[in-house]
MARFIKOL-26734 format. One record per residue: residue number from 1; chain; x negated, y, z of N, C-alpha, C in turn. Coordinates in pm, whole numbers, plus 50000, padded with zeros to 5 digits. Last residue first. Example, Ala and Ser with C-alpha at 12.3 -4.5 7.8 and 13.67 -1.06 7.14 Angstrom:
PT, n, chain, nc1, nc2, nc3, cac1, cac2, cac3, cc1, cc2, cc3
PT, 2, A, 48715, 49775, 50708, 48633, 49894, 50714, 48710, 50003, 50787;
PT, 1, A, 48681, 49431, 50780, 48770, 49550, 50780, 48680, 49670, 50780;
END
This chain:
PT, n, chain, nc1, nc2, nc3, cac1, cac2, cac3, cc1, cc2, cc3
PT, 201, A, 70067, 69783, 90043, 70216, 69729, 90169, 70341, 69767, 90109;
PT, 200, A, 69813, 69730, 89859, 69935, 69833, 89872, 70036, 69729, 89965;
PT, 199, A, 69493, 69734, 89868, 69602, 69685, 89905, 69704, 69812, 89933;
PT, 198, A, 69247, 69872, 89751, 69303, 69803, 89658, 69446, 69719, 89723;
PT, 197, A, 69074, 69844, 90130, 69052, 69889, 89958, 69141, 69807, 89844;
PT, 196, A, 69332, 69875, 90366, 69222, 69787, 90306, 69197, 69845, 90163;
PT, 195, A, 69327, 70145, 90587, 69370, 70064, 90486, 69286, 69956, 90402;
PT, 194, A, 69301, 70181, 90928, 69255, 70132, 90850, 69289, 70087, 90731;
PT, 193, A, 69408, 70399, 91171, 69429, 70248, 91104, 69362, 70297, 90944;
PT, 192, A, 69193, 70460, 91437, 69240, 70557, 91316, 69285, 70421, 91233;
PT, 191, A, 69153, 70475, 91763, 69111, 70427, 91650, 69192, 70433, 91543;
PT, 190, A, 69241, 70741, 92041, 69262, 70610, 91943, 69204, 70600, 91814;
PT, 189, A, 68945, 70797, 92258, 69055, 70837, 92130, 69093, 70708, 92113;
PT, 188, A, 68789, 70767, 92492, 68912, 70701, 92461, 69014, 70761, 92388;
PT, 187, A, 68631, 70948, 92461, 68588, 70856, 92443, 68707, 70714, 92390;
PT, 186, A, 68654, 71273, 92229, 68710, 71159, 92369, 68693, 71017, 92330;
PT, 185, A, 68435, 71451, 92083, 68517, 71341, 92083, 68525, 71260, 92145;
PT, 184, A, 68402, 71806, 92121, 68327, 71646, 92138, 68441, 71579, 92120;
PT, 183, A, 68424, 72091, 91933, 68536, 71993, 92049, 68439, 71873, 92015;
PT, 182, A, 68116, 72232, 91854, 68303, 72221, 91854, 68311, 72069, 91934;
PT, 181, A, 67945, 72370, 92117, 67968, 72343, 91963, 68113, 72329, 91970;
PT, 180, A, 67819, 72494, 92380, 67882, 72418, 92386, 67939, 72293, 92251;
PT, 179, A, 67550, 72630, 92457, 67566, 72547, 92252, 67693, 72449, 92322;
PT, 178, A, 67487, 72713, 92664, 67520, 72833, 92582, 67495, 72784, 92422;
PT, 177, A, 67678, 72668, 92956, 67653, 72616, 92859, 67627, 72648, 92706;
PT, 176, A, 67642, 72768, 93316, 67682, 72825, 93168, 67630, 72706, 93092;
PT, 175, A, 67773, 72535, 93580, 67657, 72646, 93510, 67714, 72667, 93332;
PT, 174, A, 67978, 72419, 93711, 68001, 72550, 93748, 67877, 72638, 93648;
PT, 173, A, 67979, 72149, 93822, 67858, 72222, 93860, 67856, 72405, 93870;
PT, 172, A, 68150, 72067, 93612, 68116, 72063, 93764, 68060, 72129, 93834;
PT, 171, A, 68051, 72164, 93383, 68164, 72216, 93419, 68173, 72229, 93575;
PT, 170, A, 67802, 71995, 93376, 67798, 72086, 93355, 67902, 72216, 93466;
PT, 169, A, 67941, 71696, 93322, 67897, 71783, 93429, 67804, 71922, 93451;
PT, 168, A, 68080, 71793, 93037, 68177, 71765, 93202, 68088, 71774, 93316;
PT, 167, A, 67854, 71839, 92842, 67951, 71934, 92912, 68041, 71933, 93059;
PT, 166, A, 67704, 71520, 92998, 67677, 71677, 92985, 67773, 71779, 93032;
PT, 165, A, 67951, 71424, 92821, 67943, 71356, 92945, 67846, 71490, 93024;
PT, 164, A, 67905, 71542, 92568, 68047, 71529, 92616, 68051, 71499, 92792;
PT, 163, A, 67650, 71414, 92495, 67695, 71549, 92479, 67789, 71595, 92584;
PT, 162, A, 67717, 71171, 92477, 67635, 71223, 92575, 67639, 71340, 92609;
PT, 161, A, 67880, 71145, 92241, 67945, 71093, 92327, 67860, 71151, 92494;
PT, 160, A, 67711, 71259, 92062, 67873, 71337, 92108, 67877, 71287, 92239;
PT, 159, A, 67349, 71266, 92116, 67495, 71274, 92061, 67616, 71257, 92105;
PT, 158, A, 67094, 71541, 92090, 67187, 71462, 92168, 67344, 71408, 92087;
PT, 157, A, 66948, 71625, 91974, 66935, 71507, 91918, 67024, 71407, 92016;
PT, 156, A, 66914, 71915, 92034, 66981, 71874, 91929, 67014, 71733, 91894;
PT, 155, A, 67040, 71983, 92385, 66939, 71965, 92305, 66989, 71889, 92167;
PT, 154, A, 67231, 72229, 92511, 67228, 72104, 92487, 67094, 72080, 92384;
PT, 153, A, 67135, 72457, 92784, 67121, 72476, 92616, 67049, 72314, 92558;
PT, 152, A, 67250, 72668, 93061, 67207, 72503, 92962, 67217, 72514, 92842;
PT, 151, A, 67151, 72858, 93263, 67189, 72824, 93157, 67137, 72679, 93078;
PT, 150, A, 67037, 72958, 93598, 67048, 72915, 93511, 67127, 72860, 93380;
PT, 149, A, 67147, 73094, 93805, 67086, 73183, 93741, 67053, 73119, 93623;
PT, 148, A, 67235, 72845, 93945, 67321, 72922, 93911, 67289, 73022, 93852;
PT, 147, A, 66979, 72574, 93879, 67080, 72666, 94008, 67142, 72756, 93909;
PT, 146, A, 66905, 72253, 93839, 66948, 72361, 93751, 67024, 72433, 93877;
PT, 145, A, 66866, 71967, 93923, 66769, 72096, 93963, 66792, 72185, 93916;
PT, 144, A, 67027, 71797, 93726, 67030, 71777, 93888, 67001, 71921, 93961;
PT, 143, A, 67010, 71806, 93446, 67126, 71911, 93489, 67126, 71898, 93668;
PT, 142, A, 66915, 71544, 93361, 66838, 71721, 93332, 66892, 71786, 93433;
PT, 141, A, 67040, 71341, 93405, 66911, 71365, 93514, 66857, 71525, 93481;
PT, 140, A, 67176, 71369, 93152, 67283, 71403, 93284, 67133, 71435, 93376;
PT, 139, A, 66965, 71479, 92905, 67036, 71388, 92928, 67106, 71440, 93089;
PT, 138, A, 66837, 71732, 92797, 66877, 71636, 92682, 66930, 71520, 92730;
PT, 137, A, 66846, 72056, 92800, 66892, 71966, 92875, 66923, 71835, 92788;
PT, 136, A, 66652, 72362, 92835, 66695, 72245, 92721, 66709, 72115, 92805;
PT, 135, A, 66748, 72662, 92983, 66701, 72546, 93023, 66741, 72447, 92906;
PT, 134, A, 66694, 72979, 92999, 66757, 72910, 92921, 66656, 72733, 92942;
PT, 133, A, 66849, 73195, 93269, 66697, 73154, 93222, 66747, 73049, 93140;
PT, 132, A, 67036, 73475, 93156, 67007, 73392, 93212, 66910, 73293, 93184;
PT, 131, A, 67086, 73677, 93057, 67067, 73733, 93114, 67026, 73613, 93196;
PT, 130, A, 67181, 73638, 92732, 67297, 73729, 92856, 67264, 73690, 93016;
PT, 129, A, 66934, 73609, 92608, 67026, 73771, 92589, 67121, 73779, 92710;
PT, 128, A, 66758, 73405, 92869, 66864, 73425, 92729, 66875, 73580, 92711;
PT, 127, A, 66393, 73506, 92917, 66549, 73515, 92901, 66648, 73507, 92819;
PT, 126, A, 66185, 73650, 92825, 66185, 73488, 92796, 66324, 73441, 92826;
PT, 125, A, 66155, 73810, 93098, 66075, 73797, 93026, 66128, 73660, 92962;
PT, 124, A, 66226, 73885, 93383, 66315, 73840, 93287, 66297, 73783, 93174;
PT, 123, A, 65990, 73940, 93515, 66131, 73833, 93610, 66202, 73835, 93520;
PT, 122, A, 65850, 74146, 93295, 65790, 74019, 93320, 65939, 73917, 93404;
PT, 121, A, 66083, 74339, 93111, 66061, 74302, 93243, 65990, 74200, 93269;
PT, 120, A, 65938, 74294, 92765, 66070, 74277, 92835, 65965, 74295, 92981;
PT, 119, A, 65759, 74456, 92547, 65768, 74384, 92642, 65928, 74396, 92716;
PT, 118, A, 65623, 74654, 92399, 65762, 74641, 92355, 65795, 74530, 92472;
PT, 117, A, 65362, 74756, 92551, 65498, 74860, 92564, 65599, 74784, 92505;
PT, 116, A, 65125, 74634, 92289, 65201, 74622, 92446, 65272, 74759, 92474;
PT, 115, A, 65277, 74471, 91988, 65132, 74540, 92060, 65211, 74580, 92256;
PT, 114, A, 65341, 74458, 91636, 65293, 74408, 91812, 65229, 74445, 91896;
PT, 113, A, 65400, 74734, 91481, 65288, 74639, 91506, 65349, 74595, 91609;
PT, 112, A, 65628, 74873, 91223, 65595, 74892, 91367, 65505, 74726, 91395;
PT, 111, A, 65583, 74958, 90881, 65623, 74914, 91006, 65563, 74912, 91132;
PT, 110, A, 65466, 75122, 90733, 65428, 75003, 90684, 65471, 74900, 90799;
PT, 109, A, 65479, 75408, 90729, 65577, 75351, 90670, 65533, 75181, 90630;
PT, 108, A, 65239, 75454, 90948, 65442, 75431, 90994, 65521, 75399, 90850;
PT, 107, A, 64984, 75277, 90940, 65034, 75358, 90852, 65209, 75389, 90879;
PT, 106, A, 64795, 75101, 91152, 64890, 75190, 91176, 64965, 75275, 91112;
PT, 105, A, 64590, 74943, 91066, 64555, 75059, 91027, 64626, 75144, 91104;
PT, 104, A, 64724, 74687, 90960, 64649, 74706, 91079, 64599, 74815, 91118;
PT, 103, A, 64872, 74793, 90772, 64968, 74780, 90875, 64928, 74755, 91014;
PT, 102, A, 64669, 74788, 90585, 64729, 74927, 90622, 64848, 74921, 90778;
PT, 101, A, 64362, 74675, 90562, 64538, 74589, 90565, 64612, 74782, 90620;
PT, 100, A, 64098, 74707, 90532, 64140, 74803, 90461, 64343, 74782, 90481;
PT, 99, A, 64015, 74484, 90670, 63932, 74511, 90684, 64071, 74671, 90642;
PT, 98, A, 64259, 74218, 90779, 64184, 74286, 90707, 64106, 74455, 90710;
PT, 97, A, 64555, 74142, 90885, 64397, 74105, 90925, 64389, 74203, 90807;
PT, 96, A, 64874, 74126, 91110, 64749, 74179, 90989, 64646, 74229, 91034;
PT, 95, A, 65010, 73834, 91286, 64958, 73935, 91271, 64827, 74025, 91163;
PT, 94, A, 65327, 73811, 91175, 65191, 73744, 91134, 65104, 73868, 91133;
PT, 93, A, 65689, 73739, 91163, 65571, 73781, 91202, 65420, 73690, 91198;
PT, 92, A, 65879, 73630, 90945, 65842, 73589, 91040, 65702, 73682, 91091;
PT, 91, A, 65985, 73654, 90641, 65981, 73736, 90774, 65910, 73722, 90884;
PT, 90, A, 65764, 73458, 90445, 65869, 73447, 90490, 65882, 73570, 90608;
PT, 89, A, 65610, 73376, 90092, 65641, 73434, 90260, 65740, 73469, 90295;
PT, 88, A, 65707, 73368, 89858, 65688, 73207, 89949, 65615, 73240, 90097;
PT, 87, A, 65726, 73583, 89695, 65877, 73417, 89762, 65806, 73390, 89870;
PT, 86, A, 65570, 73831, 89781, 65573, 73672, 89731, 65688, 73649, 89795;
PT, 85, A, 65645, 74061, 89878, 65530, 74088, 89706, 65562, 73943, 89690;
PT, 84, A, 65815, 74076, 90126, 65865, 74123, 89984, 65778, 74110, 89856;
PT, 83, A, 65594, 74099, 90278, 65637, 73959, 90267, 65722, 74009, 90163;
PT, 82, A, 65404, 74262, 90371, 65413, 74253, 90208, 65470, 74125, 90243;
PT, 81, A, 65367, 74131, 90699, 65347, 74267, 90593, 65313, 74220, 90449;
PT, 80, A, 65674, 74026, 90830, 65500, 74016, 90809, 65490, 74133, 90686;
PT, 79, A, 65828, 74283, 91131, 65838, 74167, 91023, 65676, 74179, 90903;
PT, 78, A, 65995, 74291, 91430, 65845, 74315, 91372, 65880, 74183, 91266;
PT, 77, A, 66242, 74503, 91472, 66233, 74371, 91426, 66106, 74390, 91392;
PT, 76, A, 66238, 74711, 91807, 66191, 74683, 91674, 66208, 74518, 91602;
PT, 75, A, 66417, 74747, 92108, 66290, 74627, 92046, 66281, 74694, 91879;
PT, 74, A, 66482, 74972, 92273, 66487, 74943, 92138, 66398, 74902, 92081;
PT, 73, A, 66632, 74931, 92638, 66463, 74919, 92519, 66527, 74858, 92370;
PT, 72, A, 66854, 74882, 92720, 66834, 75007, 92657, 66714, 75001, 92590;
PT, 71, A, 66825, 74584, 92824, 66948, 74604, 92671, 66900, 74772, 92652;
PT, 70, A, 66621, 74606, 93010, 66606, 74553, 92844, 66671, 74545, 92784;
PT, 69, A, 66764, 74754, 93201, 66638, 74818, 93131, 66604, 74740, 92983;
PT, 68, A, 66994, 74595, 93217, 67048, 74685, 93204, 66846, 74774, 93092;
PT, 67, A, 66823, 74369, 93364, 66874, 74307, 93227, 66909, 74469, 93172;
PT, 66, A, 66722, 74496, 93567, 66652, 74497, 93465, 66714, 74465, 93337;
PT, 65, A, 66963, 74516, 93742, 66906, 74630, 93690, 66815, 74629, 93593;
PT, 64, A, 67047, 74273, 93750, 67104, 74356, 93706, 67027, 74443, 93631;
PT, 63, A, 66823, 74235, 93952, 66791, 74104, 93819, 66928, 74250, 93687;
PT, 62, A, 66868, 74367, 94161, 66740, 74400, 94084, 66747, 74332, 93965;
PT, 61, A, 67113, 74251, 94250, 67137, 74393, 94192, 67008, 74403, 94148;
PT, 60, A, 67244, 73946, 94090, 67151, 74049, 94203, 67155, 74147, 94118;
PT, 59, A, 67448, 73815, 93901, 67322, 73845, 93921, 67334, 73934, 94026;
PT, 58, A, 67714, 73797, 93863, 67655, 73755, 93853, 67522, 73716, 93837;
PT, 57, A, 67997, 73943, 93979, 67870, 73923, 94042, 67806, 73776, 93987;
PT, 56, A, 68239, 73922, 93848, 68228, 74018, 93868, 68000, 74046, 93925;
PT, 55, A, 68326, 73632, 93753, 68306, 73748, 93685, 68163, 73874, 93715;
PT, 54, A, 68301, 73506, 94035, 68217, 73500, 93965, 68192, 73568, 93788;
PT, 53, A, 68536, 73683, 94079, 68488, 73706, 94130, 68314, 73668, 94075;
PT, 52, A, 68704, 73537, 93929, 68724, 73722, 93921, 68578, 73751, 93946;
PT, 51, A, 68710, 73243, 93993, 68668, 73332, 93830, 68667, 73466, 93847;
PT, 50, A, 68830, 73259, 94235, 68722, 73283, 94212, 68659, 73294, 94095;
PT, 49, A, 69122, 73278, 94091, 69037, 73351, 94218, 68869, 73365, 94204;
PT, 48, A, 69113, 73011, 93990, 69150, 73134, 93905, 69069, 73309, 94000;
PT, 47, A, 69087, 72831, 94194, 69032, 72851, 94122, 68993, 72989, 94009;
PT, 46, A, 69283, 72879, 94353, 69172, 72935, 94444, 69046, 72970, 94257;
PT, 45, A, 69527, 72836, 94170, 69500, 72972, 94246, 69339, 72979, 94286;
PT, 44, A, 69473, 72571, 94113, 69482, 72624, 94032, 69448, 72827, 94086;
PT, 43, A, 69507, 72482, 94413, 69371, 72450, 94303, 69390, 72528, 94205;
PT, 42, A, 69774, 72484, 94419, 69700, 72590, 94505, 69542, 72562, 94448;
PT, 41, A, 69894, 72350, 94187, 69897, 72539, 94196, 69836, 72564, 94284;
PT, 40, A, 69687, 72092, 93995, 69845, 72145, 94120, 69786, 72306, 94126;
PT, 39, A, 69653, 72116, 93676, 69548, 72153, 93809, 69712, 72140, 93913;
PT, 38, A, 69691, 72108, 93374, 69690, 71978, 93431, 69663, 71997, 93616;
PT, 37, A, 69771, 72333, 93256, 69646, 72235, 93193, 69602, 72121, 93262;
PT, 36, A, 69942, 72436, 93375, 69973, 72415, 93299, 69922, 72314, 93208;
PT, 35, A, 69745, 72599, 93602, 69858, 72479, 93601, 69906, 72428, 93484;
PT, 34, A, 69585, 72790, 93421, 69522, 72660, 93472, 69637, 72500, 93544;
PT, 33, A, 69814, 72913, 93386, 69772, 72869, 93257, 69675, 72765, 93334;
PT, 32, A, 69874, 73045, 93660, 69975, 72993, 93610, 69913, 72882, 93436;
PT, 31, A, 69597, 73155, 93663, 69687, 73056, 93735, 69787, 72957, 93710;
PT, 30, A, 69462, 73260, 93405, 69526, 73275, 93534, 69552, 73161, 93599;
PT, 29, A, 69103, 73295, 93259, 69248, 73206, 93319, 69313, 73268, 93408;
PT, 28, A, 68896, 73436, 93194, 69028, 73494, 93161, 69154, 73417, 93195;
PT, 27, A, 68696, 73266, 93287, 68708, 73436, 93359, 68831, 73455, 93329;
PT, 26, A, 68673, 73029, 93202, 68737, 73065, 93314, 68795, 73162, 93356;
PT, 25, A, 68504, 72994, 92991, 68623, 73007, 92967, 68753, 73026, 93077;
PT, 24, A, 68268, 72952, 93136, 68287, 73085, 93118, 68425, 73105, 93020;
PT, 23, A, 68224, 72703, 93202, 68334, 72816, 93270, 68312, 72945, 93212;
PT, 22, A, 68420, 72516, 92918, 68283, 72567, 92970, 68322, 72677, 93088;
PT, 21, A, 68615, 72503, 92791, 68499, 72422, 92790, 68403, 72396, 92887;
PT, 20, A, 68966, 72501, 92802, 68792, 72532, 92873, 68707, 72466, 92903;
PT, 19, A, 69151, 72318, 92603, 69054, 72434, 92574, 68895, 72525, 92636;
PT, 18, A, 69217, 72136, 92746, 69296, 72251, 92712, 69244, 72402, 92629;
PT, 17, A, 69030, 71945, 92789, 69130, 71889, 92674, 69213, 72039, 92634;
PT, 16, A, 68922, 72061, 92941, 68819, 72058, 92881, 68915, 72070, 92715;
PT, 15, A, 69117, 71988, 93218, 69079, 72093, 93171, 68991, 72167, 93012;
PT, 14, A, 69101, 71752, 93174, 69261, 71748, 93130, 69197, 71915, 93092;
PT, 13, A, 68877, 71712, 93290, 68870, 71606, 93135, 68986, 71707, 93075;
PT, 12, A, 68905, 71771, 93522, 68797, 71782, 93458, 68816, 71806, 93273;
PT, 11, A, 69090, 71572, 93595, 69118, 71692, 93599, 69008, 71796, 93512;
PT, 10, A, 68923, 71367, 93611, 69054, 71351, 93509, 69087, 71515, 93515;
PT, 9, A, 68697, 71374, 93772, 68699, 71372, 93670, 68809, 71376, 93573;
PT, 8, A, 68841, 71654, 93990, 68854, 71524, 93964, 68746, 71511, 93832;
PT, 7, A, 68695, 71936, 94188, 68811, 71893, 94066, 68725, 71707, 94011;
PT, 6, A, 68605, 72081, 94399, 68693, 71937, 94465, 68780, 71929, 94319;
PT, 5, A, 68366, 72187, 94268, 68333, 72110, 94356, 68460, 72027, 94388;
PT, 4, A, 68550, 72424, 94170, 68465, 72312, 94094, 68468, 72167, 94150;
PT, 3, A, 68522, 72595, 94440, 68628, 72568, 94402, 68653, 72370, 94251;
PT, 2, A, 68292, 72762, 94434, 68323, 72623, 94540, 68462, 72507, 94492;
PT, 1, A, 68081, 72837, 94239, 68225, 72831, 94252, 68264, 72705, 94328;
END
């Protein structure tokens, strides 16, 4: 979105402050609501404009067509066998061993196995769900080499204030952000007054 490219950091900021986080809070802006959030109106137009559009085309027509083949494949949940007999197993898959194990056996009421055919498209393989490659970004130098097929997915040990600096260039940039969380905290909030313990005014 070329359009990204000539917004300010304040404009940036004023946008973020209104609610869009992220662009994919874009698609549904108009115009008139991106003015409102701080943009002059012909920025506000081109912008809104090209949200339709980066709506509309966001993948190639082969990358399309597969995401379309792995939302109709009906993955199975593969879950461990007799994890219901103990607490202290857990769902998680594990593949069954044993000599007489029934689930290594193939018995259908003992669930569906791992095995090859449940596979995604290898060019998609490992993909977010909505279709994009999922990149863990834990400081601003992450986000340089990231292209437009890509997704950001903040890393956990990041905090607000980095976080925050991230989302904005992120925004810039125009790429998905798919742990935006709740609202980061502006750097230049005001500081909250202070009562002293046991003093009454």
């Amino acid at each position: 979105m070329k359009a990204l490219t000539g917004l300010t950091e304040t404009q940036i900021e004023a946008l973020m402050e209104a609610g869009y986080r992220t662009v994919d809070d874009l698609k549904s802006a108009t115009a008139d609501e991106l003015t409102e959030a701080g943009l002059d109106a012909d920025l506000a137009r081109r912008l809104a404009k090209e949200s339709l559009s980066f709506r509309r085309n966001e993948f190639s027509g082969k990358r399309a067509r597969l995401l379309a083949v792995r939302n109709r494949h009906r993955k199975p949940r593969f879950k461990r066998d007799d994890y219901e007999k103990k607490k202290k197993l857990s769902r998680s898959w594990r593949k069954p061993r044993g000599l007489f194990n029934k689930m290594r056996r193939g018995f259908p009421d003992k669930g569906p196995v791992v095995q090859v055919g449940y596979g995604a498209p290898r060019a998609i393989r490992g993909c977010h769900p909505s279709g994009f490659e999922e990149v863990l970004v834990n400081s601003l130098d992450d986000l340089v080499d990231l292209s437009a097929e890509q997704a950001v997915r903040i890393g956990r040990t990041v905090g607000a204030r980095k976080k925050q600096l991230i989302l904005e260039q992120a925004f810039a940039k125009g790429l998905r952000v798919l742990n935006p969380g709740p609202k980061a905290r502006v750097a230049d909030q005001d500081d909250q007054a202070i009562t002293p313990a046991g003093g009454n005014e």
